[in-house]
C-alpha positions in Angstrom: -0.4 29.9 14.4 -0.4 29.8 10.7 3.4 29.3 8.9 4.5 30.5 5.9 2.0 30.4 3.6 2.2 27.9 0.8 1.8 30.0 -2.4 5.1 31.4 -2.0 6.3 27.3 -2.1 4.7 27.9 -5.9 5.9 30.9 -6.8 9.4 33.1 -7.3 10.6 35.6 -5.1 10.7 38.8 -6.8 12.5 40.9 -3.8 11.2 42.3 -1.1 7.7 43.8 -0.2 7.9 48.4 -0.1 9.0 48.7 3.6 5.4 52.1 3.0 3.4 49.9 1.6 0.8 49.7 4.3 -1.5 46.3 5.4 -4.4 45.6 7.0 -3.7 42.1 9.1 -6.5 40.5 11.3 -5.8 38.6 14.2 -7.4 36.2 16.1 -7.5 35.6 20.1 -8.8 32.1 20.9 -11.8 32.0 23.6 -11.0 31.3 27.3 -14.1 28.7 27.4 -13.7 26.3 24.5 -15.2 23.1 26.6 -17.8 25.6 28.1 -19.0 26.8 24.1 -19.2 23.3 23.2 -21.0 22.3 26.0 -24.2 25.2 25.5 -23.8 24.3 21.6 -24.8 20.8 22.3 -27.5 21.3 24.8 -29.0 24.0 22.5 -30.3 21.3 21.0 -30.8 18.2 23.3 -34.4 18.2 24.1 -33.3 16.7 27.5 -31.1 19.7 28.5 -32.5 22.7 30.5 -30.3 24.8 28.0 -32.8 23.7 25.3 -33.6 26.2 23.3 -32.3 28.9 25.5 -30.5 30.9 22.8 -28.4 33.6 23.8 -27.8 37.0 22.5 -24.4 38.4 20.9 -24.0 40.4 24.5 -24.7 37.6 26.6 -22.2 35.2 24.3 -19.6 38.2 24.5 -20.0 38.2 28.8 -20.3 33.8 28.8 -17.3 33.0 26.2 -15.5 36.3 25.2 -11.9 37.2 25.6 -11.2 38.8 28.5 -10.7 42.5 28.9 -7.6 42.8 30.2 -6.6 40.3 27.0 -8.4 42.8 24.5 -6.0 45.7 26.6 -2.8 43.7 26.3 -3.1 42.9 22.5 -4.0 46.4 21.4 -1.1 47.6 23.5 1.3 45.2 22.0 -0.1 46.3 18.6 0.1 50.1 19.3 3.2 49.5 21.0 4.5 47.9 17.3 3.1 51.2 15.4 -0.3 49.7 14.0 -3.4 51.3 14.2 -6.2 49.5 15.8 -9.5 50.0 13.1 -11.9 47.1 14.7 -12.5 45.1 17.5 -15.5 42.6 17.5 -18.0 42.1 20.4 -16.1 39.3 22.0 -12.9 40.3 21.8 -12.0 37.4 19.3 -11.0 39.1 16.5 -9.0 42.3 16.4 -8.2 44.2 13.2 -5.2 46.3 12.7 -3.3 48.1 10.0 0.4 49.0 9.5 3.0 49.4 6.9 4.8 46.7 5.8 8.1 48.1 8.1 6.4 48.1 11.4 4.4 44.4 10.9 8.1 42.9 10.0 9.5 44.6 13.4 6.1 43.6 15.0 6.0 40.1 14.1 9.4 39.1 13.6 9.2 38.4 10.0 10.4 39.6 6.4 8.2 40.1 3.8 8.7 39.5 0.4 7.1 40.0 -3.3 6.4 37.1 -5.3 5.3 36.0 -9.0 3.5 33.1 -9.8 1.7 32.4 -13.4 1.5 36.1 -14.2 0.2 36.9 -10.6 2.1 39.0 -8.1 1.6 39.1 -4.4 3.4 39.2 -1.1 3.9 36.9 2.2 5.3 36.5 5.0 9.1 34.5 4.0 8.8 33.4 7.6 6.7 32.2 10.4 5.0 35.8 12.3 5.7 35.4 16.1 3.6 36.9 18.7 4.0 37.1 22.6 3.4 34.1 24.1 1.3 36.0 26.8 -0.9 36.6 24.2 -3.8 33.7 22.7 -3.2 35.6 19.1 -3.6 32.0 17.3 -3.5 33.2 13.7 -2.9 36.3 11.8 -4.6 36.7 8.5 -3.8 39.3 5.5 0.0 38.5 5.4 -0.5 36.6 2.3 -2.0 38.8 -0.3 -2.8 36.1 -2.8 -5.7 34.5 -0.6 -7.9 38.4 -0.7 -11.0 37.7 -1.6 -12.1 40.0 -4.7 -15.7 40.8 -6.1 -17.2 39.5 -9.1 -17.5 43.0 -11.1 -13.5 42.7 -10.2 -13.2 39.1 -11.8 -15.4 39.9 -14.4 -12.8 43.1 -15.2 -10.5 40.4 -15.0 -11.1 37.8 -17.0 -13.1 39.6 -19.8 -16.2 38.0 -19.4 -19.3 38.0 -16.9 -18.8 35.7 -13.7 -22.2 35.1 -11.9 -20.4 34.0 -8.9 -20.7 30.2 -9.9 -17.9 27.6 -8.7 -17.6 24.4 -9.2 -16.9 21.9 -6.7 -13.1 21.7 -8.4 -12.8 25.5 -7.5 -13.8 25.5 -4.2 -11.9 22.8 -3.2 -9.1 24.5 -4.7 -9.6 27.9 -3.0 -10.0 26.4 0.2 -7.1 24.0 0.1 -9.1 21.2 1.3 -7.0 17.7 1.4 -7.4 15.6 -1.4 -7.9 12.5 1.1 -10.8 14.1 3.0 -14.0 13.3 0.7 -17.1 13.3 3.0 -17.5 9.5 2.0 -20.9 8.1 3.1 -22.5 11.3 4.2 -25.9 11.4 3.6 -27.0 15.4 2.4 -30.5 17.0 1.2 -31.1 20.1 -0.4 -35.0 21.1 -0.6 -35.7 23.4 -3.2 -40.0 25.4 -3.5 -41.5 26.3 -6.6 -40.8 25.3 -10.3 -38.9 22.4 -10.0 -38.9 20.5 -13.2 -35.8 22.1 -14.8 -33.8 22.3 -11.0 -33.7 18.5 -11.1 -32.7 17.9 -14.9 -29.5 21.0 -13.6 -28.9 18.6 -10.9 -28.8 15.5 -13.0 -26.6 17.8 -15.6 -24.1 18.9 -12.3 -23.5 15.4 -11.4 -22.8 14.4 -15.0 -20.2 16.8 -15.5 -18.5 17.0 -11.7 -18.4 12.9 -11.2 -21.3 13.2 -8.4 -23.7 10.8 -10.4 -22.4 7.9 -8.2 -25.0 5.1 -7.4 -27.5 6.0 -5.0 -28.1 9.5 -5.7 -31.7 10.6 -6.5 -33.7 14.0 -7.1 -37.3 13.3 -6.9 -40.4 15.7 -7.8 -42.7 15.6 -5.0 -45.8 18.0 -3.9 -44.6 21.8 -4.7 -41.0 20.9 -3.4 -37.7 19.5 -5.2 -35.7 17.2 -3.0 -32.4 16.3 -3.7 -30.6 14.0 -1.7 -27.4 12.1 -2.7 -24.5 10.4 -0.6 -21.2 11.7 -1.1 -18.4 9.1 -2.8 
């Protein structure tokens, strides 16, 4: 389960979230199989295993790996029982999504709520870890923070004043995924084929890796018959 989220580390507390103001929180039930999953994933595609090959369908998967019934019966129970309103449930049972007012996902989850300001932003999160009944494989709840909502470009666009495309750069995503500094990729190995008019893709790519620091020693983008092949090893 996920703790308290760490924009409000970064930001000012404000006061607390409108008890009416109403969420819409999703939470996620881990699978009864993990070992099971992994062990069909790899022989998918091990030429030597009888599962080669042998995909299997979204019904199937939801039969083979899915959360049990009585689980999916318990967790919308406990979630009715809190006041929220069940909207979606997916094929295997894995993710349930519910919504509530701010008031009944406290009492639900054992947690306050507050409103918080950070460089001219204002959002709300959880103060406190969210607690759910241990009978219950619930082992994250998403939407109490609302600074991590994803928003559409026409919105940023609104936003900032100027068109956005939908283009980020390495910096950003690492920064809107939180991904640890120390974890680089080192010594991967990574193509990227590109079809068609390639000429002006490679002298982008050669631009990218000027500007992002990617132009390390070993990476090369070479022109051959009707296909662009980039391939580079991560520093």
């Amino acid at each position: 389960m996920a703790n308290v989220p760490r924009a409000v580390t970064q930001a000012v507390r404000i006061g607390p979230a409108p008890a009416t103001e109403r969420l819409r929180l999703g939470f996620v039930l881990a699978h009864p199989h993990p070992a099971a999953e992994d062990a069909l994933l790899r022989g998918l595609f091990d030429r030597s295993s009888a599962s080669y090959h042998r995909f299997v369908t979204p019904a199937q998967y939801a039969q083979r790996f899915g959360v049990s019934e009585a689980t999916q019966r318990d967790t919308r129970a406990w979630l009715a029982g809190g006041g929220l309103r069940v909207e979606h449930v997916t094929g295997a049972g894995d993710y349930v999504l519910a919504s509530g007012t701010v008031a009944q996902v406290q009492a639900l989850l054992k947690t306050t709520i507050g409103r918080y300001q950070a460089g001219g932003r204002i959002f709300d999160a959880n103060d406190t870890a969210p607690a759910v009944p241990e009978a219950l494989p619930i082992c994250a709840v998403l939407g109490l923070d609302t600074s991590r909502r994803h928003r559409t470009m026409a919105d940023l666009s609104a936003r900032q004043g100027t068109p956005n495309v939908g283009v980020q750069s390495p910096e950003d995503l690492r920064s809107v995924y939180e991904h640890p500094p120390g974890v680089t990729g080192q010594g991967t190995s990574v193509a990227i084929l590109g079809n068609g008019a390639t000429d002006s893709v490679i002298a982008d790519l050669h631009a990218f890796d000027a500007e992002h620091g990617t132009d390390a020693a070993g990476n090369v983008a070479r022109k051959l018959p009707k296909t662009a092949i980039r391939a580079f090893r991560v520093r």
